[in-house]
N, C-alpha and C positions, 0 to 999 in steps of 0.2 A: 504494500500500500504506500501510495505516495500524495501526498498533498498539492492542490494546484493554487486554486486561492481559498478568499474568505468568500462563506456562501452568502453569510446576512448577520446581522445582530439582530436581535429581540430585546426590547423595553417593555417592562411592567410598568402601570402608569395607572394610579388614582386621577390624570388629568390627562384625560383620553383624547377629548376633543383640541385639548389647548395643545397637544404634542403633536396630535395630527397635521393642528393647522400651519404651526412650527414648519415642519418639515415640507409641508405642503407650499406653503403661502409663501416664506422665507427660502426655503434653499430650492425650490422647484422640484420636489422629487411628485410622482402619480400616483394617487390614492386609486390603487385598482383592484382585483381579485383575488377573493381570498375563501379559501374552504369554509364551509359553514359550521363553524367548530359552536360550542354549546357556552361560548363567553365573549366579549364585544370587542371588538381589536379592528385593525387595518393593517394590510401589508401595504407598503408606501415601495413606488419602484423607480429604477432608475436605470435609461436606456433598455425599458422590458423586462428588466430583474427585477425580484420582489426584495430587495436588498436590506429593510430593515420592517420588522413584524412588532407593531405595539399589542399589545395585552391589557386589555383594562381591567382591573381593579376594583371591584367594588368595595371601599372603604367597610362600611358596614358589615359585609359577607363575602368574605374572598374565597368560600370555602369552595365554589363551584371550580376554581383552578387549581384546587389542589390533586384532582385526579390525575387531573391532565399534564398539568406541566411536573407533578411531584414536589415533595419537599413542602416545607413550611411558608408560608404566604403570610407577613407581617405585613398588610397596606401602611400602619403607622411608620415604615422607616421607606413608604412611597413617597411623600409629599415632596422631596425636592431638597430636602432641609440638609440630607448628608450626603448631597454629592453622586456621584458613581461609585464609590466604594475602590474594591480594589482595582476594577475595570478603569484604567485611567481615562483613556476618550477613545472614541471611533472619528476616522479620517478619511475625506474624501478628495479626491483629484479633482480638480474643479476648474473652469475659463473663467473668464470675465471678472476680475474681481473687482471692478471700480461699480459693475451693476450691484454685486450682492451688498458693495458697501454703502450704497447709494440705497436699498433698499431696504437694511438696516438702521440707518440714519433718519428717515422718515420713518420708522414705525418706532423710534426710539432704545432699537435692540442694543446694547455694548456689547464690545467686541475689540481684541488686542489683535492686535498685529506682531509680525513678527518676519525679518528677512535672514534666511539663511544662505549665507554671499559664496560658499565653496559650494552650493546645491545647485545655485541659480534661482531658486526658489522663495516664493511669499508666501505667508500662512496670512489666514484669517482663522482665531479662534471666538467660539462664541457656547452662550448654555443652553441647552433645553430647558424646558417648563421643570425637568426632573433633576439638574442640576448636573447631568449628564454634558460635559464639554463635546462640542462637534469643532474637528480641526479640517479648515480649507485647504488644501494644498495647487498653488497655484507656480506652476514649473513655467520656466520664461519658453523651452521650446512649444510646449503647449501654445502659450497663447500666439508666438509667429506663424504658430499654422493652424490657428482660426480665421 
């Protein structure tokens, strides 16, 4: 067995709608098709892939995901408050980065920057609703051949 890439991340999420719309509305990814599993979620896709699967959470009653995904379901350490834990962030390859920070900027999102000058390379970092860091990764020959 051998590894090729990463298939997707999955987020559990008390703030279903607001993560959705995060990744929707802010980075451009497609709220598309998803199995009709027995708990509320969206697979959000990117160039066709279903590359990151939210999980929602019901505060009150998490117990309907306990079959499914296994393990203990704390919604109280969902709310955003501690970060991604040991997960430090997920990172995406990304164009255009004067749009995303221009689109940032109007809806009030912060967000660091960052240039790494031996890579050729600019980051935009920014949070989710869940406190989960999402890292831009913006390569200079990318953007000459957009």
């Amino acid at each position: 067995m051998s590894l090729s890439t990463l298939d997707h991340c999955s987020i559990r999420t008390v703030k279903l709608a607001e993560t959705r719309d995060f990744y929707v509305d802010l980075l451009g990814m497609v709220d598309g098709d998803r199995p009709d599993f027995d708990f509320p979620g969206n697979w959000l896709y990117v160039e066709g892939k279903p590359v990151v699967h939210l999980v929602g959470v019901d505060p009150d009653d998490p117990s309907g995901l306990i079959e499914y995904l296994g393990g203990d379901i704390d919604a109280a350490k969902l709310d955003g408050a501690g970060g991604s834990g040991a997960f430090d962030h997920v990172a995406f390859r990304a164009k255009d980065p004067a749009m995303l920070m221009a689109r940032l900027e109007a809806k009030g999102v912060r967000y660091r920057e960052r240039k790494v000058p031996d890579l050729d390379l600019f980051q935009l970092f920014i949070e989710d609703p869940n406190g989960i860091t999402v890292e831009l990764n913006y390569f200079a020959e990318d953007e000459l051949a957009a």
